[in-house]
N, C-alpha and C positions, 0 to 999 in steps of 0.2 A: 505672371510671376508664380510660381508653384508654391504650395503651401507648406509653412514647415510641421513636420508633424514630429511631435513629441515619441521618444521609446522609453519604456519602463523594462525594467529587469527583475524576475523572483528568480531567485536563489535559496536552492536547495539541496542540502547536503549530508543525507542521513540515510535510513534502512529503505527498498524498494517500498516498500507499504507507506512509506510515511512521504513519499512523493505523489502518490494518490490519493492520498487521503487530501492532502494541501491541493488537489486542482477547484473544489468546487471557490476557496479564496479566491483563486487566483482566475478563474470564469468573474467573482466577482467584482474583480479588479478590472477585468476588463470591459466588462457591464457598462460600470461606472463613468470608463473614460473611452466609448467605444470608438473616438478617432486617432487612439494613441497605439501606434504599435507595443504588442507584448512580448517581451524574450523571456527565454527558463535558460538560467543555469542551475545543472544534473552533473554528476558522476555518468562518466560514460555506460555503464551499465545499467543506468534506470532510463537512459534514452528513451526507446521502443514505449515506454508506459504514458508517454508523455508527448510522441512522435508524431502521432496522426489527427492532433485535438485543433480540429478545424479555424479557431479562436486566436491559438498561437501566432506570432508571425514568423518565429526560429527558435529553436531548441538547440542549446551551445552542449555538448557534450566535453566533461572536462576529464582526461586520464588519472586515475587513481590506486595506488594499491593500500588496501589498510594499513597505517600506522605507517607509513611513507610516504613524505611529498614525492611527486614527480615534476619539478623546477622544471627541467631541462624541456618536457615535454608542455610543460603548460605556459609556459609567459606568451609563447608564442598564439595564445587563445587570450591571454590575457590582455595582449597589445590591442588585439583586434576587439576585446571589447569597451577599453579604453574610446578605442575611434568610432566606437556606437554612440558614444557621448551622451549616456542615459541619463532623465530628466528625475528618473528616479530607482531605487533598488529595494527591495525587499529580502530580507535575508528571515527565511521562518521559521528556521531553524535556532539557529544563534548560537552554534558551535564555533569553537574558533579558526575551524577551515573556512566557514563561509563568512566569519567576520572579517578576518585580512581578506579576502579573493573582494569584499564588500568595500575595503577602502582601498585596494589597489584597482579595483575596477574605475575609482570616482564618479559613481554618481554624483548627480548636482544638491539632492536629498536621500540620505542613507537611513534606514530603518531596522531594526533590526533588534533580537531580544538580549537583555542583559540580566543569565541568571543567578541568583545571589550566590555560587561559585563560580565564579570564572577569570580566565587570567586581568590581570592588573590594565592591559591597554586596551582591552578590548571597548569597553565606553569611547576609545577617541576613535574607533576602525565607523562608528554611524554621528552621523550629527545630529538624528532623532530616536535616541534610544528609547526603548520602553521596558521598563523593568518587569521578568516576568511573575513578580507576585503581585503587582495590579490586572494581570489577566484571568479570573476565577479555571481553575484544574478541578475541582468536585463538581460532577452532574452536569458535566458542559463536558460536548461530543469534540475530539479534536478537530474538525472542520470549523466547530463556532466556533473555537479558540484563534485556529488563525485569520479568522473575521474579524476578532475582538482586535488584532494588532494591526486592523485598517481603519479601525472607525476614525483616525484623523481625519483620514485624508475620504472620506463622505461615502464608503461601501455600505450597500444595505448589508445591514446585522441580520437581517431575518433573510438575506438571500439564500435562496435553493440549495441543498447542502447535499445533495445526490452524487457521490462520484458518478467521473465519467473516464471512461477509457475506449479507443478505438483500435481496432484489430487491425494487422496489415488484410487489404482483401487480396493482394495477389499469391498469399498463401492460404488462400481458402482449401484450395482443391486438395495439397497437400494434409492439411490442416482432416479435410473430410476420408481421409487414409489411413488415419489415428486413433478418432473415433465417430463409434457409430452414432446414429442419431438416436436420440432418447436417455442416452448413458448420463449418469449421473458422474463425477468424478468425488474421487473421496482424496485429499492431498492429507499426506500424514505426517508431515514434517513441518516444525516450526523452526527461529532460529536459534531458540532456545530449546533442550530436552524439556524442561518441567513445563511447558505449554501443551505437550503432546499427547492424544488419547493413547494408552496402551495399543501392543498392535493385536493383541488377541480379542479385546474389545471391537476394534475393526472387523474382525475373522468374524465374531456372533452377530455383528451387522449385516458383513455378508451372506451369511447365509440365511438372514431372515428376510433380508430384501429379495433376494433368489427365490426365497418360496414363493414371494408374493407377486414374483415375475418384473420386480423393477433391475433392471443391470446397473453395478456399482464397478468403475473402473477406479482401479488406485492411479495414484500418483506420488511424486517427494520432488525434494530440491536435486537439485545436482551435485551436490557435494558428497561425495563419500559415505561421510555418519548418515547424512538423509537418506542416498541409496540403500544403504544400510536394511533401513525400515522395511522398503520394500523387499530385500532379501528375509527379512524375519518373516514377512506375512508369505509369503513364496513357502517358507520350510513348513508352515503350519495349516495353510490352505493352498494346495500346488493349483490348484483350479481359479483363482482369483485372476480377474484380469486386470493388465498392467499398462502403463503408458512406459515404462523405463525410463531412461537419460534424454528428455530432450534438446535437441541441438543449439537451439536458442530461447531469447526471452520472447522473440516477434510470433517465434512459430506455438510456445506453450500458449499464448496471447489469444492466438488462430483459436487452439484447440478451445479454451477456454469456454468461447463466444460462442462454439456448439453446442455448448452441454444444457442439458437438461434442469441441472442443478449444480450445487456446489456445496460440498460439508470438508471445513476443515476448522484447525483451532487459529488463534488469534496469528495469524502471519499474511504477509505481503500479497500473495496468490486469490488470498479472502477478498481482497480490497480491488485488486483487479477483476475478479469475475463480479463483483457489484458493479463496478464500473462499467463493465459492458452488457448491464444488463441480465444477468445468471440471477435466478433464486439462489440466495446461498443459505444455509446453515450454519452456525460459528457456536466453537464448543468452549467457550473462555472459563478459568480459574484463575489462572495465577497473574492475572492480567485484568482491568477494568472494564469491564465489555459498556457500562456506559461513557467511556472516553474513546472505544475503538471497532463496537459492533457497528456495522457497517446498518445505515438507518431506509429508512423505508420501510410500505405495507408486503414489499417482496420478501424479505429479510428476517430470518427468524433466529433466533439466540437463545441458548441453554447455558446458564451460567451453575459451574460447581460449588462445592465449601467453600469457606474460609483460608486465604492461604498464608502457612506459615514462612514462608522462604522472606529471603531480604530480594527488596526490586532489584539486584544487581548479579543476585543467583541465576545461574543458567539450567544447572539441574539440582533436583529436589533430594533432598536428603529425609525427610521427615517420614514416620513410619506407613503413612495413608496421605500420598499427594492429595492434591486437591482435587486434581484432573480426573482421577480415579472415583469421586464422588458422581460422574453422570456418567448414568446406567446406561446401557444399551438399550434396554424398553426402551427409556423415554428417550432414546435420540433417535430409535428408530417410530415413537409415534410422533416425534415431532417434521420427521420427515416426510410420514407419509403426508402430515397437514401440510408442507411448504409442497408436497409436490400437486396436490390436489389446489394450492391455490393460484398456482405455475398453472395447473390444464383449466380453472376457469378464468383466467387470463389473456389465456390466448386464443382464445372463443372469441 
């Protein structure tokens, strides 16, 4: 008689960065119960980040556009995960997309955060809510926090908190097209403006990494405003080298996992090249770099001033941003230390 074996569900529904931040939980969920199949549900566009993590047993990708359900498009995912007949759900977000998708899915035990705003049903979408001001938010990394919303159910609290992410490899060759080996990527776009180092501050990077013979390749998001950035640093150092618009998130993934390094401020891109392994650099202000700097003895962090903005500002109105407070000296001596600890590393 074959054996029946248990599936559990995370669900997760928020920024790319904050879906890899949540795998080392969700590695230790699976740790925990290592004869239970794991499913993730994603927004179809953070798939790729989450795609090739050996652990998983399926990756549900669910169609979205911001601030618009897609009904039409989704029940039919949602039937089918209805008939997964999961023994359990994690929702570690606890927005109110993934608390309905959490009790239309029915799990048999729903989990899930209840923050002290949020709408009126949402307590009855889990049947083991956790409220999240019993989960400490000061000086606890958000990995250990979404550990803190497993310790019911018997996850080690002190498990491994290293993201991890995995590159598609049959785009390597492409991927090695891009860039060269040794190149450093500088990504200068966050999803907010007031997270962003100026780009003329980039520009005096550039050119003191060049004397000193290290190559820094730019990069941005794909959107518009972020290409944007790279057109600013283009008008002001036309010699800067560029990655432009990449085609997808699998193939930027590729590039990623060949670089040398990785400097940018607090966004999504940061959390992936930790994930696969990249020394990163991360230039935080207007953001908690001890809730989102990516952890490890690879990982170096330069946090700025004090900042005045309200957490819900996207860009800075204040006479001297915060971001503006870390100098190019010190990010470029902080780099040379991440890259010197990258070459005796890999000795």
């Amino acid at each position: 008689m074959p054996r029946f074996v248990k599936k559990n569900l995370c669900i997760l529904f928020k920024y790319l960065g904050d879906v890899a931040v949540a795998v080392p939980a969700m590695r230790a969920l699976k740790e925990s119960r290592p004869e239970d199949e794991l499913h993730i549900l994603v927004a179809e566009e953070a798939v790729p980040i989450v795609r090739h993590l050996p652990w998983l047993t399926h990756v549900w990708g669910l169609p979205r556009k911001r601030g618009r359900a897609q009904l039409r498009s989704s029940l039919p995912l949602i039937a089918a995960l209805r008939r997964e007949r999961f023994a359990l759900s994690v929702d570690f977000v606890g927005n109110d997309r993934g608390a309905i998708l959490s009790l239309m899915i029915g799990a048999q035990e729903r989990i899930g955060l209840i923050p002290k705003r949020s709408f009126w049903g949402r307590k009855h979408c889990y049947n083991r809510p956790v409220l999240e001001q019993t989960i400490p938010s000061v000086d606890v990394h958000e990995s250990e926090r979404h550990l803190r919303l497993l310790q019911e159910f018997h996850v080690d609290q002190n498990a491994n908190c290293a993201l991890e992410v995995h590159a598609d490899d049959t785009l390597a060759h492409e991927a090695t097209g891009l860039l060269e080996p040794g190149a450093v990527i500088a990504h200068l776009s966050t999803s907010q403006p007031k997270k962003e180092w100026p780009v003329e501050y980039w520009r005096a990077l550039y050119l003191k990494a060049r004397s000193a013979g290290v190559r820094i390749v730019f990069a941005s998001g794909p959107s518009e405003r972020e290409q944007a950035l790279l057109e600013a640093l283009r008008e002001i150092e036309p010699e800067a080298p560029m990655l432009g618009r990449v085609s997808s998130l699998d193939l930027y993934l590729a590039i990623l996992a060949r670089a040398r390094g990785f400097i940018s401020g607090d966004t999504g891109p940061l959390h992936f090249a930790a994930g696969l392994g990249v020394p990163t650099l991360s230039l935080f202000a207007a953001t908690d770099a001890r809730r989102w700097a990516p952890l490890g003895e690879k990982h170096c962090c330069l946090t700025g001033g004090g900042c005045h903005c309200s957490g819900h500002a996207h860009i800075c109105s204040h006479a001297e941003p915060c971001i503006r407070t870390l100098k190019v000296e010190a990010v470029w001596t902080e780099l040379q230390r991440l890259l010197q600890i990258s070459a005796q590393r890999s000795l």
